[in-house]
FIKOLZA-1660 file (N, C-alpha, C; in steps of 0.1 Angstrom, whole numbers, plus 5000, padded with zeros to 4 digits):
% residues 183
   i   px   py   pz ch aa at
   1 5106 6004 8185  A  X  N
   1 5104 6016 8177  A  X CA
   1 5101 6028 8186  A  X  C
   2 5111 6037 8186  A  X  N
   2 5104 6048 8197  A  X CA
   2 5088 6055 8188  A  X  C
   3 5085 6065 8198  A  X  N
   3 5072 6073 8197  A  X CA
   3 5071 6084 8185  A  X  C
   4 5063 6087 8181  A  X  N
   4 5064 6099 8179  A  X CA
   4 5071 6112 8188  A  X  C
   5 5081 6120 8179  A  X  N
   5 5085 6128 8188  A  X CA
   5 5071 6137 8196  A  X  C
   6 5062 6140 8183  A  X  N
   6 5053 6150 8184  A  X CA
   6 5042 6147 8192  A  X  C
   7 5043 6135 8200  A  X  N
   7 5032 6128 8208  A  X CA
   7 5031 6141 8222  A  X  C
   8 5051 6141 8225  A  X  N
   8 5047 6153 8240  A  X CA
   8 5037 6163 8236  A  X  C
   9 5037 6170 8225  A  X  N
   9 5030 6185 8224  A  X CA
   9 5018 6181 8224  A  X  C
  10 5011 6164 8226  A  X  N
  10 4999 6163 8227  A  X CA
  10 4994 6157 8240  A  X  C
  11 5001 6159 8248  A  X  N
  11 4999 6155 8261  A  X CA
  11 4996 6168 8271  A  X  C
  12 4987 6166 8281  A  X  N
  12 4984 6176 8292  A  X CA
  12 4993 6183 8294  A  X  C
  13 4994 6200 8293  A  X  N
  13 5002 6207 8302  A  X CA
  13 5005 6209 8317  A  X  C
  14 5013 6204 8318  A  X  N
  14 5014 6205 8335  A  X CA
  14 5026 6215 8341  A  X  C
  15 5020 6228 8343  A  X  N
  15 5029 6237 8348  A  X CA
  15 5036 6238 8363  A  X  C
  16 5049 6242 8360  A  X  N
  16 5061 6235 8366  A  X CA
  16 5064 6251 8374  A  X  C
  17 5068 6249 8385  A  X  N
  17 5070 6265 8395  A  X CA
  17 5084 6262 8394  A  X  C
  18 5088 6273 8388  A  X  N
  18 5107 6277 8388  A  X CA
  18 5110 6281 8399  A  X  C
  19 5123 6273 8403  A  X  N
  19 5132 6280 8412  A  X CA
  19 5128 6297 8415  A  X  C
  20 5132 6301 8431  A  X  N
  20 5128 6315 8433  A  X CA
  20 5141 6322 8426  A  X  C
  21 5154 6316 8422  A  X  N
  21 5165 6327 8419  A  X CA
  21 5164 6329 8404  A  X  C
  22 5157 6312 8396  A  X  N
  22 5155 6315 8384  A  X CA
  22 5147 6324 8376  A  X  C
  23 5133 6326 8389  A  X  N
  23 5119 6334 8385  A  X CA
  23 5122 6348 8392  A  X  C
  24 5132 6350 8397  A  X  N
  24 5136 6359 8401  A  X CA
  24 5146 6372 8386  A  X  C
  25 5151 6361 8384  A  X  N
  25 5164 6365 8373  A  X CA
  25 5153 6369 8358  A  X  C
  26 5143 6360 8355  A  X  N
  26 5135 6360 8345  A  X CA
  26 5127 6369 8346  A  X  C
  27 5124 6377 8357  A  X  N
  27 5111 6391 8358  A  X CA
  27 5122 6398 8357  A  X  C
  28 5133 6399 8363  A  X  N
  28 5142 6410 8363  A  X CA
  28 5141 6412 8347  A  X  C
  29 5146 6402 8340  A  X  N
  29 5152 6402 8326  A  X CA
  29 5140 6408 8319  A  X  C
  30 5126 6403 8322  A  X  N
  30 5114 6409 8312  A  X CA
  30 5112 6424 8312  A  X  C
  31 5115 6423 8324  A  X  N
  31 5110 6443 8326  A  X CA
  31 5119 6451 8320  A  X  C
  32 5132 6446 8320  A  X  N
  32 5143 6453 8313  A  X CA
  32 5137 6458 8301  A  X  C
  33 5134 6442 8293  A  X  N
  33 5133 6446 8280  A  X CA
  33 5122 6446 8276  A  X  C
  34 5110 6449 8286  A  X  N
  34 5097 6454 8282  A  X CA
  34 5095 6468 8283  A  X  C
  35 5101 6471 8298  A  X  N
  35 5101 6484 8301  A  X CA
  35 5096 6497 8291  A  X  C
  36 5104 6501 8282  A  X  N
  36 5106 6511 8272  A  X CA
  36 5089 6506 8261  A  X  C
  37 5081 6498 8262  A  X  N
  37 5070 6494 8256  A  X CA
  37 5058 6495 8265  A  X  C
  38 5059 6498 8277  A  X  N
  38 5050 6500 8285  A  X CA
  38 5048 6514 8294  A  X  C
  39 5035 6518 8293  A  X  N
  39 5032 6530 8295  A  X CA
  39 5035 6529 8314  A  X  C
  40 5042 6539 8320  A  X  N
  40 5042 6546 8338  A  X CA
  40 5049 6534 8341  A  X  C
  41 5058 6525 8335  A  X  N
  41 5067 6513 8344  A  X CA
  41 5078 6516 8345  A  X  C
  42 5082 6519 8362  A  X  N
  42 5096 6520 8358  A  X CA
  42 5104 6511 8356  A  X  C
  43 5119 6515 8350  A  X  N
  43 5127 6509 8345  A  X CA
  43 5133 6498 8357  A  X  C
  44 5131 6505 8366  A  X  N
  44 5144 6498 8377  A  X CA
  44 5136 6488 8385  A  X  C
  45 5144 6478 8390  A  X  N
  45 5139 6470 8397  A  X CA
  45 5148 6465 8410  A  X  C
  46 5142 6465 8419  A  X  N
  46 5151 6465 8431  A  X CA
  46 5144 6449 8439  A  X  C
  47 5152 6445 8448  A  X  N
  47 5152 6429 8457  A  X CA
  47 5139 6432 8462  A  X  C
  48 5138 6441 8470  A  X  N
  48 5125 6442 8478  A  X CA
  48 5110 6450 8471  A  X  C
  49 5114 6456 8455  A  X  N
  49 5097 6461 8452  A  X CA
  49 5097 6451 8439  A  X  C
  50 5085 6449 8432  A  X  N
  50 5084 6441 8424  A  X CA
  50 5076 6453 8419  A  X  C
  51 5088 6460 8405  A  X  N
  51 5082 6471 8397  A  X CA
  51 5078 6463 8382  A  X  C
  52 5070 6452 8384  A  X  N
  52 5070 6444 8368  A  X CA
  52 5058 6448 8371  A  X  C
  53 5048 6455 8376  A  X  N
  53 5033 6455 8378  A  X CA
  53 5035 6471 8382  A  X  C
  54 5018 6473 8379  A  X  N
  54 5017 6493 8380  A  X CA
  54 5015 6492 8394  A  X  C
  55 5014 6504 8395  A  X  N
  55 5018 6510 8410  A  X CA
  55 5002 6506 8418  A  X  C
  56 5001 6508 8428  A  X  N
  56 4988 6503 8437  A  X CA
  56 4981 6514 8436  A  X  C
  57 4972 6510 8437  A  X  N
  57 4961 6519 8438  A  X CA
  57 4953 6516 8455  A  X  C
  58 4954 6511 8462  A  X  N
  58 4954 6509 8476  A  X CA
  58 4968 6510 8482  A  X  C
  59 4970 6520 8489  A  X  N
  59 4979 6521 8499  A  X CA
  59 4978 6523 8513  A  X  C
  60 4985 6514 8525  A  X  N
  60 4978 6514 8536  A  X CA
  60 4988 6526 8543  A  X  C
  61 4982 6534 8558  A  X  N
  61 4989 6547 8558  A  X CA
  61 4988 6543 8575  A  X  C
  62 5002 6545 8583  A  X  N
  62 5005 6541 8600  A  X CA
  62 5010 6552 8604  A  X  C
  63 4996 6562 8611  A  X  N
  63 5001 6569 8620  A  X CA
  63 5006 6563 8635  A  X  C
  64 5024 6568 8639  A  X  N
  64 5029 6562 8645  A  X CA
  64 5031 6572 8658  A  X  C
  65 5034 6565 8668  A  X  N
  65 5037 6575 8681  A  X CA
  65 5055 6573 8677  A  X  C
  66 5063 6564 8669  A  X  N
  66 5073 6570 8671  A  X CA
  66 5078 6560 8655  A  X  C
  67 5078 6570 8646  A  X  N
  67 5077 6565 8634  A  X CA
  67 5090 6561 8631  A  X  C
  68 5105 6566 8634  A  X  N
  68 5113 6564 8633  A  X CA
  68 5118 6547 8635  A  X  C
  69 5112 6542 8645  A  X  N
  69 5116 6527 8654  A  X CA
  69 5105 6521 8648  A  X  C
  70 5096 6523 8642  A  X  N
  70 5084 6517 8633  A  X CA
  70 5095 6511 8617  A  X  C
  71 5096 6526 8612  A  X  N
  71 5106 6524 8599  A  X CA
  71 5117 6513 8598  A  X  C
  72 5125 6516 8614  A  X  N
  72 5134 6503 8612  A  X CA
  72 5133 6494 8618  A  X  C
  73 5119 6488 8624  A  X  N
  73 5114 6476 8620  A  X CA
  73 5110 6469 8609  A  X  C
  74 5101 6475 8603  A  X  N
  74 5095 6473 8592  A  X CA
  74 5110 6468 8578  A  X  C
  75 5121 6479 8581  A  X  N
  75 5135 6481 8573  A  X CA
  75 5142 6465 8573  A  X  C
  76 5142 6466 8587  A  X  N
  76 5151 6453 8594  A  X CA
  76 5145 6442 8593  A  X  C
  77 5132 6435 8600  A  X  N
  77 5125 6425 8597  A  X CA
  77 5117 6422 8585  A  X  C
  78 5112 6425 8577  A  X  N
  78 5110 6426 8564  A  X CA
  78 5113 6431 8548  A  X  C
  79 5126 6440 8552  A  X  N
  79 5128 6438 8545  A  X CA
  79 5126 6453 8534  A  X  C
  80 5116 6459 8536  A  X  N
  80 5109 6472 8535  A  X CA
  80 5124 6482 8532  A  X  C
  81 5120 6489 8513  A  X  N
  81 5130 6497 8513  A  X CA
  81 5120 6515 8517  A  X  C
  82 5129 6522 8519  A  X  N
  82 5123 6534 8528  A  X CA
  82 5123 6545 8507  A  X  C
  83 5114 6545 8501  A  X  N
  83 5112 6554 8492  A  X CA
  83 5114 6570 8491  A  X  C
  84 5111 6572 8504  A  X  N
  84 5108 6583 8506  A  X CA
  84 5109 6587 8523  A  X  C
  85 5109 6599 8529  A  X  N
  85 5111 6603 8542  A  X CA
  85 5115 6619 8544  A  X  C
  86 5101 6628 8547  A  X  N
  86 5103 6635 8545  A  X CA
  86 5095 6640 8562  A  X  C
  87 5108 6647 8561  A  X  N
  87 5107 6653 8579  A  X CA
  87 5096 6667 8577  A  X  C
  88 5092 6671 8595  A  X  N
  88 5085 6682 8595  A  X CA
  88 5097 6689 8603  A  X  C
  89 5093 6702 8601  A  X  N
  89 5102 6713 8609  A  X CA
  89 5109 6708 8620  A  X  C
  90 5097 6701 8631  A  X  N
  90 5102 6696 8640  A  X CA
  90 5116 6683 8644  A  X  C
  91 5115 6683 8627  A  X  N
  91 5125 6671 8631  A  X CA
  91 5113 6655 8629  A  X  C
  92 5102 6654 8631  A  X  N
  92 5096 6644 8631  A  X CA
  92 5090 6641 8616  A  X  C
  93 5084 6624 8619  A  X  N
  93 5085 6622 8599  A  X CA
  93 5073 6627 8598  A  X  C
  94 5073 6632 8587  A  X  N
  94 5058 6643 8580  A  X CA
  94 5054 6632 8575  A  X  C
  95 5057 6621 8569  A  X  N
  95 5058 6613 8554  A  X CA
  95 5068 6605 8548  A  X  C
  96 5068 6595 8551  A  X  N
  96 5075 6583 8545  A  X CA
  96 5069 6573 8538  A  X  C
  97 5076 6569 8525  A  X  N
  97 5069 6560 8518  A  X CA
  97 5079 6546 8518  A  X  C
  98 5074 6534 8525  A  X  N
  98 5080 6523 8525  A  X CA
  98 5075 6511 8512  A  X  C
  99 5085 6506 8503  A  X  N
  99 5080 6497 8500  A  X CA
  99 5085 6482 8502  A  X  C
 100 5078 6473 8496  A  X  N
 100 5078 6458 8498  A  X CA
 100 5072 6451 8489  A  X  C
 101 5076 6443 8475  A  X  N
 101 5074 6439 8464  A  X CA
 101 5067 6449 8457  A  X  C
 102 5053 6446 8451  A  X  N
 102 5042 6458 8446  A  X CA
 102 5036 6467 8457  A  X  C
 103 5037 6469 8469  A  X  N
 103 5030 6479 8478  A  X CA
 103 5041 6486 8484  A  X  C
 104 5030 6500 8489  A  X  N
 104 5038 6506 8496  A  X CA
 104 5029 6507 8511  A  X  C
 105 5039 6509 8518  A  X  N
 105 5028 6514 8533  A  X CA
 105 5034 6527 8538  A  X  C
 106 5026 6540 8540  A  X  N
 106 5030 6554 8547  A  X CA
 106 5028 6551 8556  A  X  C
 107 5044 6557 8563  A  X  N
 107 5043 6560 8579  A  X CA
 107 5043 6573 8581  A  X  C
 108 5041 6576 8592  A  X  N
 108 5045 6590 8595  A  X CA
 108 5041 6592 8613  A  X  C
 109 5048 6607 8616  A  X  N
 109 5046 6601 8633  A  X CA
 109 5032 6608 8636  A  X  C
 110 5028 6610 8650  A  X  N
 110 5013 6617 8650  A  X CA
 110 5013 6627 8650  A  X  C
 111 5007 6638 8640  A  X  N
 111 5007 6648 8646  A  X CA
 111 4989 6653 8645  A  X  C
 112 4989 6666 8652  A  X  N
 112 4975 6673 8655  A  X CA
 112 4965 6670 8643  A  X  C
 113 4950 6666 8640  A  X  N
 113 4944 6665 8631  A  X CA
 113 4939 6654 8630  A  X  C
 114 4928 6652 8618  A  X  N
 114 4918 6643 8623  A  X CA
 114 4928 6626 8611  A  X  C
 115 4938 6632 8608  A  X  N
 115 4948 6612 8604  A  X CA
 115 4952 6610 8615  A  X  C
 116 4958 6620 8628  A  X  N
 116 4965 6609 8639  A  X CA
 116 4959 6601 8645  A  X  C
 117 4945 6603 8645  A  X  N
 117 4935 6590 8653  A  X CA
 117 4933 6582 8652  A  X  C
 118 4940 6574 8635  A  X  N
 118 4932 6562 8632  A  X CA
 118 4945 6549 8634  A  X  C
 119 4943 6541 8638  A  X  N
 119 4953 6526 8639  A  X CA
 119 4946 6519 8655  A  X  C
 120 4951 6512 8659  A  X  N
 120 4958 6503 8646  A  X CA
 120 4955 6497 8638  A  X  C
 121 4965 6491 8625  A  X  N
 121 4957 6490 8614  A  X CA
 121 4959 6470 8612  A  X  C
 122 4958 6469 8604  A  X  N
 122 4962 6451 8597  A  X CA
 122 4966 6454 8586  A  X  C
 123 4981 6450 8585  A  X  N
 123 4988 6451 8569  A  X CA
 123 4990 6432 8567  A  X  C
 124 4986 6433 8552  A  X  N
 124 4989 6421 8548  A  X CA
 124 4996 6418 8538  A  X  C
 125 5005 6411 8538  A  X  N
 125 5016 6415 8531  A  X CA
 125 5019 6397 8527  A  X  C
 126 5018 6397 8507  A  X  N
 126 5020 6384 8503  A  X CA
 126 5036 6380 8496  A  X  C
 127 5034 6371 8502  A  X  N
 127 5051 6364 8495  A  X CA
 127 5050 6357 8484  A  X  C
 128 5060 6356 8478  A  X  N
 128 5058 6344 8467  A  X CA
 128 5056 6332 8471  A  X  C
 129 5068 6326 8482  A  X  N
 129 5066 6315 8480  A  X CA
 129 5065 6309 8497  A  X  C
 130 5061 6298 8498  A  X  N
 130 5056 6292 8512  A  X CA
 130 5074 6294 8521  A  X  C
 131 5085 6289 8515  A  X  N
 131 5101 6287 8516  A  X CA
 131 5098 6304 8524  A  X  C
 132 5093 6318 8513  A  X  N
 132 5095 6332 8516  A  X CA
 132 5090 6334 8529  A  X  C
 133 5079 6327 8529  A  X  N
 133 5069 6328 8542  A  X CA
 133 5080 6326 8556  A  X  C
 134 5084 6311 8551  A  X  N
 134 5091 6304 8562  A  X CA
 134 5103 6313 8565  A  X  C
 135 5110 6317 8560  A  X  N
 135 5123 6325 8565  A  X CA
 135 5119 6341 8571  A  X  C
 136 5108 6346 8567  A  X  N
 136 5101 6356 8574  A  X CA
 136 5099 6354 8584  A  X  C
 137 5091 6341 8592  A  X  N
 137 5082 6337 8603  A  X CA
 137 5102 6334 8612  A  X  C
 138 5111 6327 8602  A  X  N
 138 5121 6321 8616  A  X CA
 138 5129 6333 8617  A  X  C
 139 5127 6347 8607  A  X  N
 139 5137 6359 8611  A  X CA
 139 5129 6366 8619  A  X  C
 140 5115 6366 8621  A  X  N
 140 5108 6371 8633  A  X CA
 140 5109 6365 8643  A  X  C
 141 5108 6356 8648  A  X  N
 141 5111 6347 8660  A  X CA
 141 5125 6347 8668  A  X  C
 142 5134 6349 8659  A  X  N
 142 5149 6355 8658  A  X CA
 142 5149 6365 8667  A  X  C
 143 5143 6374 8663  A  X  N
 143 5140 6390 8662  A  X CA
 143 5137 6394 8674  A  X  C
 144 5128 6382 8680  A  X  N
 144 5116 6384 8692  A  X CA
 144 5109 6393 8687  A  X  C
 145 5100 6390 8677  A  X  N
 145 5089 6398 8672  A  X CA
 145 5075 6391 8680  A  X  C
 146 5069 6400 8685  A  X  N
 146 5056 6394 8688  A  X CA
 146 5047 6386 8680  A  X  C
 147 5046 6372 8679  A  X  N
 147 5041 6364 8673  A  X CA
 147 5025 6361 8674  A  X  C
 148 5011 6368 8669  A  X  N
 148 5005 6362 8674  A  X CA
 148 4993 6353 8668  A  X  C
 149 5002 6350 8657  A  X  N
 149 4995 6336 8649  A  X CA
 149 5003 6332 8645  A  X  C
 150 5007 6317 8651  A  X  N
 150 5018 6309 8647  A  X CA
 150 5015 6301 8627  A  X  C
 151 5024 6302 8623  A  X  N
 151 5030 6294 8612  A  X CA
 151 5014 6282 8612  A  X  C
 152 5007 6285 8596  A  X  N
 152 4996 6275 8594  A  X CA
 152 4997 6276 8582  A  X  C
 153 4988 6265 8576  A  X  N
 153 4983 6265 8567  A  X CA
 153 4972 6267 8568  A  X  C
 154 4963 6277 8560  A  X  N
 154 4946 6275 8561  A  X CA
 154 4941 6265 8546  A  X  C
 155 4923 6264 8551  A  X  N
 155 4916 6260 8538  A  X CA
 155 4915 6263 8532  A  X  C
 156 4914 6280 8530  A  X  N
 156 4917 6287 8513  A  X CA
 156 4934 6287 8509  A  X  C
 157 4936 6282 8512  A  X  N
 157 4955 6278 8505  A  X CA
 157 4964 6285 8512  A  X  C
 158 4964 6295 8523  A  X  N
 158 4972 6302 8527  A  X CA
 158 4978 6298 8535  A  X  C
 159 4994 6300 8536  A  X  N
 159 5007 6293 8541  A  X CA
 159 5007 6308 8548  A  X  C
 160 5008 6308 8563  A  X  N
 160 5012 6322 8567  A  X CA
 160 5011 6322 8583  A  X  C
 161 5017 6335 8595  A  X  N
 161 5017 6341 8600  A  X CA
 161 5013 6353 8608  A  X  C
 162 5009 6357 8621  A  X  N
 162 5007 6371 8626  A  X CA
 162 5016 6374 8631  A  X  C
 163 5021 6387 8631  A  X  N
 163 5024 6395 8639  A  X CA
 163 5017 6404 8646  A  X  C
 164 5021 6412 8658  A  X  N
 164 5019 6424 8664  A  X CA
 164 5031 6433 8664  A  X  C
 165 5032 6446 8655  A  X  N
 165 5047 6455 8654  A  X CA
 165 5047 6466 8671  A  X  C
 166 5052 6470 8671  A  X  N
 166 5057 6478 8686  A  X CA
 166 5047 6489 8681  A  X  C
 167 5039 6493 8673  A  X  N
 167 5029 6503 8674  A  X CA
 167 5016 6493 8679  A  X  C
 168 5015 6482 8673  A  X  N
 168 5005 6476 8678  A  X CA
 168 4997 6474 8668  A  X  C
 169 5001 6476 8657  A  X  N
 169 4996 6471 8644  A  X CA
 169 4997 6456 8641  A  X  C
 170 4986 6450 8636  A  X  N
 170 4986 6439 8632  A  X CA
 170 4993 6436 8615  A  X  C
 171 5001 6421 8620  A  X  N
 171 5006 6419 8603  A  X CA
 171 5003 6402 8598  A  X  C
 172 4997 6403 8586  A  X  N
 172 4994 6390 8585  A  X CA
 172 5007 6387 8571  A  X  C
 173 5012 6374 8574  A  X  N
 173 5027 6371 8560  A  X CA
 173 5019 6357 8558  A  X  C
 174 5017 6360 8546  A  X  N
 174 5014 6348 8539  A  X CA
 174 5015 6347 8523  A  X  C
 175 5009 6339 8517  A  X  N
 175 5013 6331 8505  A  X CA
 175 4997 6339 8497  A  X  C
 176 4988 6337 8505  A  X  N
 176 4976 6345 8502  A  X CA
 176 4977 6361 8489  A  X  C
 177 4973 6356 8476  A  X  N
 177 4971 6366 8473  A  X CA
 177 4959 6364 8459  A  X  C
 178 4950 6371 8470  A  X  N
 178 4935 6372 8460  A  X CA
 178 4935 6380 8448  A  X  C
 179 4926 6380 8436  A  X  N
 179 4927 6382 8428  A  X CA
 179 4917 6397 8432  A  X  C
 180 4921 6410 8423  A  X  N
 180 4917 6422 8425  A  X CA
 180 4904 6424 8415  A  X  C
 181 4893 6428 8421  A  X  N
 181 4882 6432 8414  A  X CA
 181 4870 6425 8416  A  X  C
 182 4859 6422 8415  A  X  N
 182 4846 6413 8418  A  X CA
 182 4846 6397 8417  A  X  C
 183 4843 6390 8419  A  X  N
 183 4842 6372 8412  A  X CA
 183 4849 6369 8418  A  X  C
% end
């Protein structure tokens, strides 16, 4: 005699991690049709920003000795769409806004004043998934990106990587992503 059908809905929830193209396809599809019900979200959603979440309120800022070869690193090995880029007289970047899922990071090159002084900095930058990690870490190695924390696992759960970029900024790629606010 089989079961109760109604027995599953009383059994433990055990939550199941979708495919990246499926969980991919399914945020695209919610923002669509949340979009127009949510206050400051934009509509659009692109491969590399994840616009299903508000905008940051932390943003990290790389004054660069040569912001240009910064940009298309950052463009080329990760993936980073360029938002914004807005030149000074000189020809050099005043201000560029790079993003990468929910964050953005300003570059811009040095100029006179008391923001050229500060770097280098540590950007940390989280992936979805351990697979995301891994194809970041073997397209940097590819790359000949200066590697200088090999591929680990830590104790608090993070699946991740260092780099060092040609400004000399530190980058940590991991799976790592803490929860925002106190506790």
């Amino acid at each position: 005699m089989p079961a109760d059908p109604l027995d599953q809905l009383r059994l433990p929830v055990t939550p199941l991690a979708p495919g990246a193209p499926f969980a991919e396809e399914l945020r695209r599809r919610l923002v669509a049709e949340l979009a127009p019900l949510l206050p400051n979200r934009p509509e659009e959603d692109t491969m590399a920003s994840d616009t299903s979440v508000a905008a940051p309120t932390i943003t990290v800022a790389m004054p660069c000795d040569d912001a240009r070869r910064m940009i298309d690193w950052m463009v080329e090995l990760f993936g980073f769409e360029v938002g914004e880029l807005h030149e000074a007289p000189d020809g050099s970047v005043a201000h560029a806004r790079l993003s990468w899922r929910t964050g953005n990071v300003f570059v811009s090159d040095r100029h006179p004043g008391p923001w050229s002084g500060t770097g280098p900095v540590i950007v940390c930058l989280a992936a979805d998934t351990a697979a995301d990690v891994d194809r970041l870490y073997a397209k940097a190695r590819a790359a000949g990106a200066e590697v200088i924390q090999e591929l680990e696992d830590t104790d608090y759960g993070d699946h991740g990587f260092g780099l060092r970029d040609p400004e000399g900024n530190l980058w940590a790629i991991g799976t790592h992503r803490p929860p925002v606010g106190p506790g």
